[in-house]
C-alpha positions in Angstrom: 98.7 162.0 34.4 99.0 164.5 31.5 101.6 162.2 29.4 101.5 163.0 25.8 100.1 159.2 25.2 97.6 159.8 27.6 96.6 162.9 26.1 96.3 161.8 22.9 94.0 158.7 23.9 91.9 161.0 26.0 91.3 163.5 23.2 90.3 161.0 20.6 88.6 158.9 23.3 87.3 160.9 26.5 87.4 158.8 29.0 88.8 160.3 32.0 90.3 163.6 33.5 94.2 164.5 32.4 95.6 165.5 36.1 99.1 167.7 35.3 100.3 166.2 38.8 99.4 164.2 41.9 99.1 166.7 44.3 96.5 165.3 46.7 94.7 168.9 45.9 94.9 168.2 42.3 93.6 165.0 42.9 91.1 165.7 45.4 89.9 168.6 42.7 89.2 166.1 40.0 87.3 164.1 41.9 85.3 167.0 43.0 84.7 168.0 40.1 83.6 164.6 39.4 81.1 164.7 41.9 79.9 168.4 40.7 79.0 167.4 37.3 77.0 164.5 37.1 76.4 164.8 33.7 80.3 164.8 33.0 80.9 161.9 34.9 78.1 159.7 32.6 79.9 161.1 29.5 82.8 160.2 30.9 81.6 156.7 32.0 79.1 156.1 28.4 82.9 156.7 26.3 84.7 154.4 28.5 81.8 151.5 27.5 82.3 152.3 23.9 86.2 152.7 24.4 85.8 148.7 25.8 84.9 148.1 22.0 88.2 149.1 20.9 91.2 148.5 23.3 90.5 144.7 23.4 93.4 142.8 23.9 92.5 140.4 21.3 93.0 143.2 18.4 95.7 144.6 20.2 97.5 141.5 20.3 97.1 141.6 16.4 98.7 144.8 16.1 101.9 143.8 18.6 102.5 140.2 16.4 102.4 142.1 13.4 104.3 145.0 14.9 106.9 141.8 15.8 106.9 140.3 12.6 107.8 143.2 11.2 110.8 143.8 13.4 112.2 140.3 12.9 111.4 140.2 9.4 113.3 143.2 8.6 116.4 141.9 10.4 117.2 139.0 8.2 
């Protein structure tokens, strides 16, 4: 879906088609397209390998304890 969060992950990281609903004709379009443009579709598949370098939920768990820690701290 076409969330702002997504958005903003799929712009800096392209990794996938924004839909802006789930019509099964939206859905089924995507996928065409998909299908159409080979070339996309290996683009697409060649960021998500290099996007695996980044969202790994060993850093990500560093961010959300220090994230935490900052929360609690601040509360004492």
């Amino acid at each position: 879906m076409n969330f702002p969060e997504y958005a903003s992950i799929i712009k800096e990281h392209p990794v996938g088609l924004l839909l802006d609903d789930l019509a099964p004709e939206t859905i089924a379009s995507s996928i065409q397209t998909l299908i159409d443009r080979p070339d996309l579709y290996a683009n697409l598949q060649n960021n998500c390998l290099q996007a695996r370098e980044i969202f790994v939920w060993e850093k990500e768990a560093l961010k959300l304890t220090a994230f935490y820690e900052q929360v609690f701290s601040s509360k004492k």
